[in-house]
C-alpha positions, 0 to 999 in steps of 0.5 A: 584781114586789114586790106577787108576792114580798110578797103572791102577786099583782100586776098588770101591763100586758099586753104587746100581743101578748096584748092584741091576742090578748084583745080578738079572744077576745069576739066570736070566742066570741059566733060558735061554734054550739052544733053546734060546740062539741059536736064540739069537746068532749073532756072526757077530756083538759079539752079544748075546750068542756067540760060545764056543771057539770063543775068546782068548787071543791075537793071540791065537785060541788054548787057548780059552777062558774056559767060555759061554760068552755072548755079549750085545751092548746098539744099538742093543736094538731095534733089539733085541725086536723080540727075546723071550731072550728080554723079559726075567729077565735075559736081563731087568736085562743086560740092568739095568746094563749097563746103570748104568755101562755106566753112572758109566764108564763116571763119571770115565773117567771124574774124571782122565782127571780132575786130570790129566789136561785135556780133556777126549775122548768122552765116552762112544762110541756105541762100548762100550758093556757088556761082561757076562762070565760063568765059568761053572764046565763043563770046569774043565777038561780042566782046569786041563790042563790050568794054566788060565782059561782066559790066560793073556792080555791087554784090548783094551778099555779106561776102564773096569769095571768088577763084580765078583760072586767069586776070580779069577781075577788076575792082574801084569806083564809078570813075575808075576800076583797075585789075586785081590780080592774084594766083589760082591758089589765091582767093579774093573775098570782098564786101557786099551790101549786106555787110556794108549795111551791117557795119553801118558803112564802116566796110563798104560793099566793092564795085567790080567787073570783069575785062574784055581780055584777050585770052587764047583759053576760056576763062572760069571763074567761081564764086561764093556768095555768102547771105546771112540766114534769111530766116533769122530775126531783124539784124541790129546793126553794128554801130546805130543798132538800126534793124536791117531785114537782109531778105527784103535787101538782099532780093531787091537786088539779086532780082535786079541781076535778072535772077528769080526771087530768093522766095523761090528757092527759101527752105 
């Protein structure tokens, strides 16, 4: 907790539910067709698997992202049912994780605001959402042209929650990032402008990237973005009790990232 309050990351070990959940995730993935994941893919909502090229750092469409990336919002599980993907490992093991994730993501949150003094936003919101990413050999010869496979940002969200089957991860400063590397039964969680802004800067959201590494198998990586309930009131923020609309920040920049306003997808 104390790299979290001082640095705006950390490292913990994964609780076993959600490792269990993240080791079933690989091979489930390697099972789905590619006639499955075109029926599974609603972009509207950043839901299912999602259109190579369709996300990139902020304001910045030449440089996507060089994975297969795909969606998962705990609300639209219902929706979901009629689809062959749901009944598959793959999507019992997505929703095993994000459930331990979410109830991982809540006791985190929880513990900052308790050492800091006071009251954490409502969290996790329905926004919050699991993010898988493939770097697949595929992309290799764009990434020679690359310096990221992922290029350099802030996330929008509280917090992030992100699992890893190889290195890649790298963390810093406009002038320097440098890998973080930690275990497949470790997970990294780090800051993001929401909760940088709740703490009036006290922890400040992490600047990250992905490396152009070489790999001989395809690199995953999952995350859980953590957002606050958007419906709630007008958070007063920690220190200057200034009045923060999540929502309104938060869509600024995920709409930055080439993803649909959270407006489509608010329940």
């Amino acid at each position: 907790m104390d790299g979290l309050l001082e640095n705006g990351y950390a490292v913990f070990s994964m609780p076993p539910t959600l490792r269990e959940a993240f080791r079933l995730i690989p091979a489930g993935l390697a099972e789905i067709s590619e006639d499955e994941k075109q029926q599974f893919c609603f972009p509207e909502q950043l839901d299912g698997f999602l259109p190579f090229g369709s996300e990139y750092a902020a304001n910045n469409p030449g440089h996507p992202d060089l994975c297969e990336r795909f969606c998962y919002f705990q609300k639209y599980r219902a929706l979901h049912a009629r689809y062959p993907t749901a009944s598959t490992s793959f999507y019992r093991a997505i929703v095993a994780y994000e459930q331990a994730a979410a109830a991982l993501s809540n006791v985190v949150l929880d513990a900052v605001f308790a050492r800091l003094g006071g009251t954490a936003p409502k969290a996790p919101g329905d926004d919050s959402y699991i993010q898988v990413c493939r770097y697949n050999l595929e992309y290799s010869a764009a990434e020679r042209q690359r310096e990221y496979r992922m290029d350099p940002h802030v996330d929008s969200q509280l917090l992030t929650f992100i699992a890893q089957t190889d290195q890649g991860l790298m963390v810093g400063d406009h002038q320097r990032l440098q890998h973080i590397n930690f275990a497949p039964d470790e997970i990294f969680v780090m800051a993001g402008k929401l909760l940088e802004l709740a703490t009036d800067n006290e922890i400040r959201s992490v600047l990250h990237a992905v490396s152009c590494d070489e790999a001989i198998e395809p690199r995953l990586s999952i995350m859980y973005f953590q957002n606050p309930c958007f419906r709630a009131p007008p958070y007063a923020s920690l220190r200057h009790g200034s009045s923060i609309d999540f929502y309104a920040v938060a869509d600024v920049i995920h709409q930055s990232f080439g993803n649909p306003s959270y407006r489509n997808s608010v329940s």
